[in-house]
Every structure is written in structure tokens, then in C-alpha cells.
SEPA-796309 format. One line per 8 residues: number of its first residue (from 0); for each residue x, y, z of C-alpha. Coordinates in Angstrom, 3 decimals. Example, Ala and Ser with C-alpha at 12.3 -4.5 7.8 and 13.67 -1.06 7.14 Angstrom:
0	12.300 -4.500 7.800; 13.670 -1.060 7.140
***
This chain:
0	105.263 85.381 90.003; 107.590 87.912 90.754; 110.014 90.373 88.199; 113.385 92.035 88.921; 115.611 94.182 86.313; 119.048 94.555 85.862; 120.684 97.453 85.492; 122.722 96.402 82.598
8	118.980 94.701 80.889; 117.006 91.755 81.308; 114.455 90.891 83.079; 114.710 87.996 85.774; 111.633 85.910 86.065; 111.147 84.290 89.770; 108.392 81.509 90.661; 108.696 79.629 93.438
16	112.476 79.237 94.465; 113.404 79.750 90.749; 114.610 82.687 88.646; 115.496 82.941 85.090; 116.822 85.533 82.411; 114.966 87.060 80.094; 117.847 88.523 78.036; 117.330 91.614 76.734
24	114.005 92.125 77.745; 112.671 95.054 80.134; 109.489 95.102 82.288; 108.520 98.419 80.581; 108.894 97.037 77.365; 106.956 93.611 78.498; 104.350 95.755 80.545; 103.663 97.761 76.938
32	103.112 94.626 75.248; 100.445 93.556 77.110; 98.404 96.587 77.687; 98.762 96.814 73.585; 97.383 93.052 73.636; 94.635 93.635 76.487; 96.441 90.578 77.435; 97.923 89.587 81.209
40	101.248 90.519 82.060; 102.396 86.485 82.653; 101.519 85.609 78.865; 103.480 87.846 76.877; 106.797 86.966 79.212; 109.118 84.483 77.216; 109.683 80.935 77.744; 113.055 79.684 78.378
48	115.693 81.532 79.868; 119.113 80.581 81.896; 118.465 79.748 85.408; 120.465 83.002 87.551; 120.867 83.131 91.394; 118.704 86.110 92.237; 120.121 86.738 95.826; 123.734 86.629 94.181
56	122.718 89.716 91.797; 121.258 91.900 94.408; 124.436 91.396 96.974; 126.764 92.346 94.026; 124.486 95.294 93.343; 123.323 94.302 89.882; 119.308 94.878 90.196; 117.543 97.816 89.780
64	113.922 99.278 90.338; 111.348 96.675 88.926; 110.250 99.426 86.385; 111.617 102.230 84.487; 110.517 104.259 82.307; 112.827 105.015 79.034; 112.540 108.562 79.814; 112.774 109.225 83.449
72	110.676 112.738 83.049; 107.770 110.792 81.996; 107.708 108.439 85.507; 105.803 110.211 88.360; 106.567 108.893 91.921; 104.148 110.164 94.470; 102.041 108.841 97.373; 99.258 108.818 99.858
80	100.158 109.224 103.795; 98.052 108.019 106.827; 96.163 105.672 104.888; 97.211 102.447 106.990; 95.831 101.582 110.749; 97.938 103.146 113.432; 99.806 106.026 110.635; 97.742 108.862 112.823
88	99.755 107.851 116.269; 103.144 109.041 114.962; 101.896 111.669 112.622; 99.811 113.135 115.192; 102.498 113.273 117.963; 104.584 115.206 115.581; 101.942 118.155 114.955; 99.647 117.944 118.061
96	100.045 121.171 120.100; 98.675 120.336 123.204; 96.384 116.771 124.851; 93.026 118.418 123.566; 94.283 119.881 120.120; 93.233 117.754 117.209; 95.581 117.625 114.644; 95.159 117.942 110.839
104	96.642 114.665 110.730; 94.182 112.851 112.630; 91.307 114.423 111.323; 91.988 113.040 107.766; 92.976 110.034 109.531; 89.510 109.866 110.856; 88.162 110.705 107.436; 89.807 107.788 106.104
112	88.471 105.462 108.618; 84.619 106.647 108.686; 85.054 106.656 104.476; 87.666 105.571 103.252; 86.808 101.809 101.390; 83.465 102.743 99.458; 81.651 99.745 98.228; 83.020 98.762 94.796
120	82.864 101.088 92.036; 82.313 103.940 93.992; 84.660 106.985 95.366; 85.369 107.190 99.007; 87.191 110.101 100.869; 89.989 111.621 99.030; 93.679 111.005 101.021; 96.552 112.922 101.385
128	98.626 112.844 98.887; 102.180 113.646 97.907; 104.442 114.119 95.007; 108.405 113.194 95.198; 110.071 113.692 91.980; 110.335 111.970 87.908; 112.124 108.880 87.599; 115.645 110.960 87.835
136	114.753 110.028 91.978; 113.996 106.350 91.903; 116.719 104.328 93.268; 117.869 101.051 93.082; 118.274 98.192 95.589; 121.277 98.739 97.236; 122.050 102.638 96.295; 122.815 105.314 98.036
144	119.508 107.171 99.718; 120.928 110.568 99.241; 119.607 113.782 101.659; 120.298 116.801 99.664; 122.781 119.268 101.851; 120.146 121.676 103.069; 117.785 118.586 104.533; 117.083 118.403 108.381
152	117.143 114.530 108.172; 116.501 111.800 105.921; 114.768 108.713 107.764; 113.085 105.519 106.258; 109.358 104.834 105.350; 108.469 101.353 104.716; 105.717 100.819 102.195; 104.162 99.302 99.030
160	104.112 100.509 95.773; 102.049 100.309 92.770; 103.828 100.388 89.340; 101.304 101.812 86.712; 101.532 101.961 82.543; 98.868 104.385 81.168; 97.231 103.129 78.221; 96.609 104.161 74.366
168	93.117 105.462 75.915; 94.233 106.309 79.211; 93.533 103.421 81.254; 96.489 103.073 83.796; 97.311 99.345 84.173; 98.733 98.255 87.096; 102.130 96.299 86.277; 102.541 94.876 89.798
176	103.512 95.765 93.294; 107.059 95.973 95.451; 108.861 97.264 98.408; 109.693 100.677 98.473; 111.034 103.032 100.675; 109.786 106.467 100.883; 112.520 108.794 102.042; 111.609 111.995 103.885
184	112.681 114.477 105.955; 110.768 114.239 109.203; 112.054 117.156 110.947; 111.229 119.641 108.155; 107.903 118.300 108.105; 107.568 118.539 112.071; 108.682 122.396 111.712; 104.869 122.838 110.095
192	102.900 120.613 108.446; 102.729 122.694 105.081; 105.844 121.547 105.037; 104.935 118.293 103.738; 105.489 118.842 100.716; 109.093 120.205 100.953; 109.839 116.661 103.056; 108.376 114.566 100.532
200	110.687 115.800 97.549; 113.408 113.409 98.461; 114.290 110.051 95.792; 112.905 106.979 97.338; 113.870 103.026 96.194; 112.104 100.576 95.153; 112.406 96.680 94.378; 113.903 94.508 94.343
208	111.140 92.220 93.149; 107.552 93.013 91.746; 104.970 91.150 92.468; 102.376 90.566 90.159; 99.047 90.195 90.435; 96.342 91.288 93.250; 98.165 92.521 96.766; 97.815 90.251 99.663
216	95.187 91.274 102.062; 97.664 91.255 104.704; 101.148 92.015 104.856; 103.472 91.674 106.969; 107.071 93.084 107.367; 110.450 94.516 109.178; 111.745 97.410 109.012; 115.089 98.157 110.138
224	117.884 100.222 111.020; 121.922 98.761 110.779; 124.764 101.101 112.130; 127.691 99.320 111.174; 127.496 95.693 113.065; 124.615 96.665 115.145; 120.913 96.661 114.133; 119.551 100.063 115.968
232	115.840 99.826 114.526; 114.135 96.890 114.228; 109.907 96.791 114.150; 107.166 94.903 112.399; 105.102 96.609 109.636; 101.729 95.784 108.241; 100.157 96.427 105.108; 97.385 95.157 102.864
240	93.907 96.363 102.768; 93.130 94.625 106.342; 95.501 97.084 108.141; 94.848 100.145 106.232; 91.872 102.304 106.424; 91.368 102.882 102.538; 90.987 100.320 99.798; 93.620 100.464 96.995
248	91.197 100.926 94.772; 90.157 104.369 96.608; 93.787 105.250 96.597; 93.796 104.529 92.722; 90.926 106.611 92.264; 92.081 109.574 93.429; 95.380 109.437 91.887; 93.790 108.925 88.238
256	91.217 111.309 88.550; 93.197 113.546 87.647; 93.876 114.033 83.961; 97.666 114.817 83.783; 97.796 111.269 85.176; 95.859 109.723 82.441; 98.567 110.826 79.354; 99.336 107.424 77.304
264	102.816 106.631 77.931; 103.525 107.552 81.403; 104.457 105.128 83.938; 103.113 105.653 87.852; 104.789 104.286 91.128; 102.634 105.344 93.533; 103.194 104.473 97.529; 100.551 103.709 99.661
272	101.709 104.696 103.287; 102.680 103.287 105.984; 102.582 102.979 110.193; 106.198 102.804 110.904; 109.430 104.605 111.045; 112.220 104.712 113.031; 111.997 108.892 113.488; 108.845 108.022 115.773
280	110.771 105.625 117.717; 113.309 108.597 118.733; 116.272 107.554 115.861; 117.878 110.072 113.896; 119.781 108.220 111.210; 123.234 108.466 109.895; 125.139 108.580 106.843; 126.417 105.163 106.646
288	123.336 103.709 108.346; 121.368 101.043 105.940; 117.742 100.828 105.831; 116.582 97.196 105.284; 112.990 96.643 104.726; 111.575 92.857 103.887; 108.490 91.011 103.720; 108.278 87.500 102.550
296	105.354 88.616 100.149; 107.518 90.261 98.038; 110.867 87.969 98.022; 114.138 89.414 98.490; 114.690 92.451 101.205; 115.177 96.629 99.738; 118.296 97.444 100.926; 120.147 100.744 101.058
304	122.519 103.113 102.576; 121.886 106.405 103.810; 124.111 109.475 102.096; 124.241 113.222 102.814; 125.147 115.222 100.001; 126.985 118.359 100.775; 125.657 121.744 101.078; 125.824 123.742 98.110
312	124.494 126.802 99.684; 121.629 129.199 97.849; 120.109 128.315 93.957; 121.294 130.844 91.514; 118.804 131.586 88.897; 120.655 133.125 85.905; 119.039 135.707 83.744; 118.574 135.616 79.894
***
């Protein structure tokens, strides 16, 4: 089963080839109800509904993000980096001084790979991880990617994302999964990498659809680049647990660990990495450019231009 939202309301309701309305309705909403029934997503989602054409919506630019929140300051969108098979190659060959220097990059990598999927129940290695804004950042299918004015680029990551409700006790529940793209500024972060986190505070999109229910193993995917008629980027990604060297659960652990990220409430989207980017292959995108990212896991393809926001020079701070 898969969910998409409209930006005007409703929720659309997709199995097999097809989709119907949920009037009214919002996953957020459905997503509370069932965490307040202990009860699975699927049976607290209406019966009934009109039948809609799902592709039609998204080319008109009616969907948005599978999941809000009802107030965006309350939705946390962060991440984990070099947490899939193959991530260390292009992070690597961004910090790496010389052949024999070993990069901070691929030692985590490493980390991840000698201990990163524990046996069940237990805590492996801790990932990177990485913090990109509230819900004020998430963007729909088929909106502008903005680059703030003072960014050194804004290029394409191509990953999954977990959408999480935290419960009355502070269980997070995970709602589901979808295609997201995790917008960063590449060059900043190949300045230094304690720059990371400066790159990562960028919005990122997310959708169309939601899957719900466990993550395929594997994943397969494209991502690519289009420059007016011409696709300049155009590569395979992989995902699911059998391409990345950390179990989601790990990942999940050492997001929730943490307290703040237990409050009753809030709702998570957290990104689990990826191998593949078109900055690695030697691309500097453009405004105008669209990112396209699909996988046939996760239904219809995340779509979305590339802005650049002008420059608005030095942040005044105003004394009271």
C-alpha cells in the first residue's frame, strides 16, 4: 500500500494500479489514530473513496510530502551519511589529501562495515549523522529546491526516508517510507569536512508516495539530472539493507536514543544515505536543472527543480 497528500487535503490511497480519495483526511491525522489504537496503519484508513488518477495530480503539481506535521517546528528532518555500500568512494575523494591519507570519511565508513548491523536487539556503531532544518524545509514533489544566496552549490542526493510519529510514551512509530532528496552543498562541505554541517542545512523533498510497511531488502533506482531537453545525469542507485552497511534498525537506534527525539507529538523524517550524486560524477547543477529520482518500490518518481535564491548579503541581529 502506498499514501500521497494533497496540498489542498486528503489523503490518496494507492494499491496496485489503483488510487482513491480519502477526503479530508491527512496521514498525520491517520498516523495519530493508530499509534492511539496500537493498531496498524492500513486498518484505521477509510473504506470507500472516489477513484483519482495519481500521475495526473503530481504533473499538475497538486501532491505534497507524504507527511506533515500541523506545526512545522515540531517535524525534525535529519539524516545519517555513508551508511550504504560504495558512499566512502565519493566522500573520500572529496576529503582525501594525498593516496596514503585515510580520510575521516572512510574510517567511519569502515566502522560501519566491521559494526554496523548488530544482531537484533542490540546497538551497533553509531553513524554520522546530520540535521537539516523543521518542517518549514520539507518540500513538495515538484517544488522549487531552493540554494540560499550565499551557497557554493546545491546538488541532488538520492535516498530513503523514514517518516516517524512519537508516541503518548515516547515510542516513535514508523509511518512508512519514500523518496527523498537530500539537498546539499557539496562544495562547502569539500572546503573542510566540519563543514558538514553548514552543507546539510539546506530543505530537501520528499514523496511523492509512502510506502508502508517493512523496506525492501533491495532497492533499486535512477537518479538523474535534466537541463532543459537533455538528461545530463543519469545513474543507478541502490538501497535497502543488502547494499548498505548498517541495518535500519541501527540507524533508528541512534537517532532515538536521544531524548529530545522521544517528545510525544513530534514527527521524524529521517534519511538514510546514499552512494550517488551527480557532484561526484563532475556536474555542477543549474538553476533550472530538475532532479528526478524514481524507483519502482516506491511508485511515482520525486521530481523537482533547482532554484538559487538571491544573495541577501550579511544577517543583522537587532538589539533590544
Amino acid at each position: 500500500m502506498h499514501l500521497s497528500q494533497l496540498k489542498t487535503g486528503g489523503v490518496i490511497v494507492r494499491e496496485g494500479s489503483l488510487a482513491r480519495l480519502i477526503p479530508g483526511a491527512t496521514t498525520f491525522a491517520l498516523a495519530s489514530e493508530a499509534v492511539a489504537k496500537a493498531a496498524p496503519l492500513a486498518s484505521v484508513i477509510p473504506a470507500g473513496g472516489e477513484t483519482v488518477d495519481l500521475p495526473a495530480l503530481a504533473a499538475d503539481g497538486r501532491l505534497d510530502i507524504p507527511v506533515r506535521h500541523p506545526e512545522p517546528a515540531r517535524m525534525y528532518l535529519c539524516g545519517t551519511g555513508l551508511t550504504h555500500l560504495g558512499s566512502a568512494s565519493t566522500r573520500n575523494a572529496m576529503h582525501a589529501k594525498t593516496t596514503e591519507h585515510v580520510s575521516d570519511s572512510m574510517k567511519m565508513f569502515q566502522m560501519g562495515i566491521e559494526g554496523g548491523k548488530p544482531a537484533a536487539g542490540q546497538a551497533g556503531v553509531q553513524p554520522e549523522w546530520f540535521y537539516k532544518g523543521p518542517g518549514t524545509e520539507a518540500v513538495a514533489p515538484g517544488d522549487p529546491l531552493t540554494s540560499p544566496g550565499f551557497a557554493l552549490d546545491g546538488g541532488e542526493e538520492p535516498e530513503i526516508a523514514g517518516f516517524y510519529l512519537i508516541g503518548p510514551d515516547g515510542t516513535p512509530a514508523r509511518i512508512g517510507f519514500s523518496l527523498a532528496n537530500e539537498f546539499s552543498d557539496h562544495v562547502t562541505e569539500r572546503i573542510n569536512y566540519l563543514y558538514l554541517a553548514h552543507s546539510k542545512l539546506r530543505p530537501a523533498a520528499f514523496g511523492p508516495e509512502l510506502l508502508v510497511g517493512a523496506l525492501p531488502a533491495h532497492v533499486e533506482g535512477r537518479s538523474r539530472l535534466i537541463r532543459g531537453t537533455e538528461t545530463i545525469f543519469d545513474q543507478p542507485f541502490l538501497s535497502g539493507e543488502d547494499n548498505m552497511s548498517h541495518t535500519i534498525a541501527n540507524l533508528e537506534h541512534h537517532h532515538f536514543k536521544y531524548a529530545p527525539f522521544r517528545r510525544p507529538g513530534d514527527l521524524h523524517v529521517h534519511m538514510f544515505g546514499t552512494a550517488t550524486l551527480s557532484f561526484g560524477a563532475g556536474i555542477t547543477a543549474q538553476a533550472g536543472d530538475v532532479f528526478e529520482i524514481e524507483s519502482p518500490a516506491f511508485g511515482l518518481a520525486l521530481r523537482n527543480p533547482l532554484a538559487i535564491a538571491a544573495d541577501t548579503g550579511a544577517a543583522v541581529v537587532r538589539q533590544l
